[in-house]
N, C-alpha and C positions, 0 to 999 in steps of 0.2 A: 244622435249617437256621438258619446266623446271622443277623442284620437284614442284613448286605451282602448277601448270596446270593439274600433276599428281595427286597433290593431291582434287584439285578442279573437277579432273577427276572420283577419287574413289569415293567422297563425293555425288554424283551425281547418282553414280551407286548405293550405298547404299538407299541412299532415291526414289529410284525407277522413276528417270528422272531428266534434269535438272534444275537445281535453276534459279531464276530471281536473277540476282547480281545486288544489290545496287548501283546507280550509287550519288557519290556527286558530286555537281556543286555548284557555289558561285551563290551569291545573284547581277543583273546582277545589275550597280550604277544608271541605266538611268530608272529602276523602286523603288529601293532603297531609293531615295532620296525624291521622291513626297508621295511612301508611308508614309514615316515618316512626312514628313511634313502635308502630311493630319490629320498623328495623331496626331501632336502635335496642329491642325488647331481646334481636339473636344477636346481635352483632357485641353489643356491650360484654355480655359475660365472658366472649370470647377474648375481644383486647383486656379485659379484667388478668384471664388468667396470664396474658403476655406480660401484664403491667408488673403481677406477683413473679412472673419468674428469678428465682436465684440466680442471673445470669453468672454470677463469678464462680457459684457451687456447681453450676449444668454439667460441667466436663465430669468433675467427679462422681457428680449421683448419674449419669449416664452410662461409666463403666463399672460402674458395681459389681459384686456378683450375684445379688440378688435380681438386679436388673438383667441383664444379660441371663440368667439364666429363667425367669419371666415372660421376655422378649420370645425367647428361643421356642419354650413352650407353646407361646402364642402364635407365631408362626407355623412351626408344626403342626400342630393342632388345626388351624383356620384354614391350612392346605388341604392336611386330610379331610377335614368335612366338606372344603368346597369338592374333593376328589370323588368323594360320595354323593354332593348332592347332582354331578353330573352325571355320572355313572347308574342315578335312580332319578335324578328330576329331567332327564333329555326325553328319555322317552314317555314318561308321566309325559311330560307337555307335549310331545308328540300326540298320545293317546287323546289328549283333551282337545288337541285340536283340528283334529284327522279323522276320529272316530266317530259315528254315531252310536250312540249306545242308552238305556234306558237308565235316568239317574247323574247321568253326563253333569246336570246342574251342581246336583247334590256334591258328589264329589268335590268338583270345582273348589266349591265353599267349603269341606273340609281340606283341601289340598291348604288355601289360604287363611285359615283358622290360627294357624302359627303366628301371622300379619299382626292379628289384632288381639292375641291372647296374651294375655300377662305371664314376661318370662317365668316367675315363680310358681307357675301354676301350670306350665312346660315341664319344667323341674317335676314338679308332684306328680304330673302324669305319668314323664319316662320312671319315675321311680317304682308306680304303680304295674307298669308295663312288665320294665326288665331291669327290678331289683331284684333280689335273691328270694323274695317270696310273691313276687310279682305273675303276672298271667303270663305273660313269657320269658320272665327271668326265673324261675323257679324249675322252668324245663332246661334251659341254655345252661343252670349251675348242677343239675340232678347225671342231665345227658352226657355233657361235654365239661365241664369242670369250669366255664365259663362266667367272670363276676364283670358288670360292667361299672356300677356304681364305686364311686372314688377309687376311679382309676383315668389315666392318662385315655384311653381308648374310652371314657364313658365322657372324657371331655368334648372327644370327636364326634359323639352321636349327639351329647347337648345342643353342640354349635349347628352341625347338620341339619339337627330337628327344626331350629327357629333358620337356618339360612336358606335351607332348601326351596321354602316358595319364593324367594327371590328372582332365584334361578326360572323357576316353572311360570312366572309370570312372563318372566321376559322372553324366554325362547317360545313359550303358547302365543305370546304377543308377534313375534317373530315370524312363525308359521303361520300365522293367520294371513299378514300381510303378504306372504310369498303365493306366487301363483303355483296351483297344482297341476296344472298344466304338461308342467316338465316332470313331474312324475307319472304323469297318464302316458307321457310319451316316452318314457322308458319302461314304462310296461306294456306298451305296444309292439315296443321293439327287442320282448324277450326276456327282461329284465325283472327277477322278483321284485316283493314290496321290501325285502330287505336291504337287497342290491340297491332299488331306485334310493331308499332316505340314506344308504351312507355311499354311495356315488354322485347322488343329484342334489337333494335334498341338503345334506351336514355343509354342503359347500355356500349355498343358499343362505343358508342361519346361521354361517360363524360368525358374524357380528353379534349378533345375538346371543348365542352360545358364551361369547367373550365375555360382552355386558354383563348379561347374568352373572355370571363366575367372579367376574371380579366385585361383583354385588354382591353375592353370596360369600365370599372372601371377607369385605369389609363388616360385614355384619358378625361373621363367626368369629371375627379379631376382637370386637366389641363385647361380644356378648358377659353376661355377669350372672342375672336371676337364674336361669335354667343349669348353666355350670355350676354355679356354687349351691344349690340343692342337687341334681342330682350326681356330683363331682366332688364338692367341696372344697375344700383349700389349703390344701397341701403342696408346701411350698417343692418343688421340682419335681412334680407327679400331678400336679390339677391346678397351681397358683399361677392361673393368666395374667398379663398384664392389669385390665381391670380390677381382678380381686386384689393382685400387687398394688394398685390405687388406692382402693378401701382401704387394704390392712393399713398402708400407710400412711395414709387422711388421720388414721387414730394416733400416731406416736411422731411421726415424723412429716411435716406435712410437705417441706422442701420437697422432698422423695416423693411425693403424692402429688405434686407439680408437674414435676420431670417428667414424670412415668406419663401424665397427663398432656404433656407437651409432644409428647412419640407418639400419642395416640390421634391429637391431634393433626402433626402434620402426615401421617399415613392417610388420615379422612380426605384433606385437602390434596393428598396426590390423588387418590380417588377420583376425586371431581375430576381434576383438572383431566385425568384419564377418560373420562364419561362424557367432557363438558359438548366433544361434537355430534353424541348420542341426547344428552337432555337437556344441553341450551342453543338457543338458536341467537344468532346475530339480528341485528335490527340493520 
């Protein structure tokens, strides 16, 4: 035995069994090479648009007042829908993940259908739904005098429509991981099933509740396909910042930057908001 193995030998008896020894290994070239290239596949377009920016223009395309009055909409707008999808995705993800029920699956997969459905086709649904001749837009215009289609409030259900399962994933995720426990033991002790989930329970998943929303948030700030069918683009009544991007990419493209630059660094607080929910430290 050499003095290393000796001594790797006492080190072992001291700390009462043996060590897991460290092993290094190189980085193998034939995964190396595409990972990098993947990153440079996100990364580049992004320092691309830094590189375009008009920095001497930014001040003045930033307080415009098409911009500001864009900005404003989009904000409104991306509040109110995240304000609905909590208000209908809390307890949907409660249901999904509390209840037994027959079809439980099924749902599920329509709850997340928004996930993977192409916004434009969001759009042609809600339009189908609750436009003026629509399976329930034609009762909401006939009964109550109610239009949702291009209008500021048909922005709010657009963005809803695709942010909502954000929301529903992450609080059903939320729940799941939470012990039931302390709700069995608040209904022992007297307490309804309504009592237990907003005494016991909402305190439980307000991380959760957070993440969603501020997920559900950034995606309704985003959103473009399902707003501009079934909303359109009407500047200071439907024109979100996005669509402010498009129209601008056609005539002016500095302004189609700018506006791109605000969207961007919003995403990026995002993360940075999330990063102790979806990254972890090494």
């Amino acid at each position: 035995m050499t003095p290393i193995d000796k001594a790797d030998a006492a080190s072992d008896t001291l700390d009462g069994g043996p060590r897991r020894r460290r092993v290094r290994t190189g980085i193998p070239l034939p995964l190396l090479f595409p990972a990098l290239l993947g990153l440079a596949f996100l990364i580049v377009p992004l320092i691309a648009l830094l590189v375009r920016t008009p920095w001497h223009s930014l001040p003045e395309q930033l307080t415009s007042a098409e911009v500001w009055q864009a900005l404003q909409l989009s904000l409104v707008c991306a509040t109110a829908a995240t304000a609905v999808s909590l208000v209908l995705g809390v307890p949907l993800a409660w249901l999904l993940a509390r209840v037994e029920f027959p079809g439980r699956g099924l749902v599920r997969v329509l709850v997340t259908l928004p996930l993977v459905l192409p916004p434009v086709v969001g759009g042609v649904a809600l339009l189908m739904a609750l436009g003026r001749n629509g399976v329930v837009g034609q009762w909401l215009d006939s009964w109550f005098g109610i239009t949702l289609p291009f209008t500021t409030a048909g922005v709010v259900v657009a963005e809803a429509f695709v942010a909502m399962p954000f929301l529903v994933i992450s609080v059903e995720g939320t729940l799941r991981a939470a012990d039931p426990r302390f709700e069995e033991a608040a209904a022992t002790l007297g307490a309804s099933r309504f009592t237990a989930f907003r005494r016991v329970t909402l305190p439980l998943i307000a991380p959760g509740i957070a993440a969603g929303a501020v997920l559900a948030w950034a995606r309704a700030l985003g959103e473009f396909g399902a707003t501009i069918t079934f909303a359109g683009n009407f500047p200071g009544r439907t024109q979100t910042m996005p669509l402010a991007v498009y129209l601008a990419l056609q005539s002016d493209p500095e302004a189609a930057i700018a506006l791109s630059l605000v969207l961007l660094a919003v995403s990026i607080a995002v993360l940075a908001g999330l990063r102790d929910r979806w990254m972890t430290a090494s």
